[in-house]
N, C-alpha and C positions, 0 to 999 in steps of 0.2 A: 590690870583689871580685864575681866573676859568681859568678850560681847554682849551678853544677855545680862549680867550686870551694866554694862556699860547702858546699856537700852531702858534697862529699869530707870536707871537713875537718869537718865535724860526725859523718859518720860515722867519720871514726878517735879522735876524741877522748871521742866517745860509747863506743866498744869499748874502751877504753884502761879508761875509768870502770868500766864494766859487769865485766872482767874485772877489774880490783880489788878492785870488790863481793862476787864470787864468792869472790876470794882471801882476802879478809877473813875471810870465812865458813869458811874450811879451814882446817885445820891449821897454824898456821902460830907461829913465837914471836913472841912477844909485841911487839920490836922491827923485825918483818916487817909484823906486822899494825899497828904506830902507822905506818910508813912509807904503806903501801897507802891508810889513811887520810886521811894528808894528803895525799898524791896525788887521791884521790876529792876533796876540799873544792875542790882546785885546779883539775881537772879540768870539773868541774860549772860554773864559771863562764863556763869558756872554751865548753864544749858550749852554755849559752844563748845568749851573746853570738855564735856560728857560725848557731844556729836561727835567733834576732833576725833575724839577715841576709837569712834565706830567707823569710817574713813574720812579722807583728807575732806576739809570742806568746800575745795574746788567743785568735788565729785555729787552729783545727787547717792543718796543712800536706793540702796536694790529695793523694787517695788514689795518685795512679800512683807520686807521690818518697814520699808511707809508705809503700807497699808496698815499694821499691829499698833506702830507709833501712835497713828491720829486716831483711832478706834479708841483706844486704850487714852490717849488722851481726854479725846471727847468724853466719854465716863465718867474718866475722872475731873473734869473742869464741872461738868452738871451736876455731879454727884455734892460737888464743895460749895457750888453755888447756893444747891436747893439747901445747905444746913445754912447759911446766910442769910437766906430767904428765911428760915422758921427764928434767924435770928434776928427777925426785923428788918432787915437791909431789900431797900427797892431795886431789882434788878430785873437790868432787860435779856431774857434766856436768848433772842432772839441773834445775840453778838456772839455767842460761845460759837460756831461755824463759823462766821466772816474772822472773828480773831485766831483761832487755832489755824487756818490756811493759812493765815497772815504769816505767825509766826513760825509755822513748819515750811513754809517758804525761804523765808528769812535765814532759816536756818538751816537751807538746802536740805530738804526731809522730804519731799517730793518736787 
């Protein structure tokens, strides 16, 4: 798999997580919130094994692809949120920054 594929797909599966995360954290019943979860556990593997691909995960990733990562993530986490939002769902916007650093952290992305 090339880079920019490798990237793409770390970025949608990284926002996919992220916006779980958030979801978890909201209002939600209780078999919404166990669903979101196992999505997060499932998610989280595949997000390493996409980073792995772009270098080792010892390494932080080179500052130009973390800067495009979280951008590009940030978008798309509020982008999916706000259709959540017109779907009813109480959500605090205010976590999408504190969770994306969390997890590109996490996932040595800066």
């Amino acid at each position: 798999m090339n880079r920019p594929d490798s990237i793409k797909r770390f970025i949608g599966v990284a926002s996919n997580t992220i916006t779980h995360k958030i979801l978890v954290k909201s209002e939600l019943k209780e078999e919404l919130r166990v669903y979101y979860q196992n999505e997060i556990s499932r998610d989280v593997d595949i997000a390493l094994a996409y980073r792995n691909n772009l270098n080792p995960l010892q390494e932080n990733l080179p500052d130009k692809d973390a800067r495009e990562i979280k951008k590009k993530v940030l978008l798309r986490v509020r982008a999916e949120l706000m259709k959540r939002k017109d779907k009813g769902y109480t959500i605090d916007f205010s976590l999408i920054g504190e969770e994306t650093e969390k997890f590109l952290r996490e996932c040595k992305v800066q």
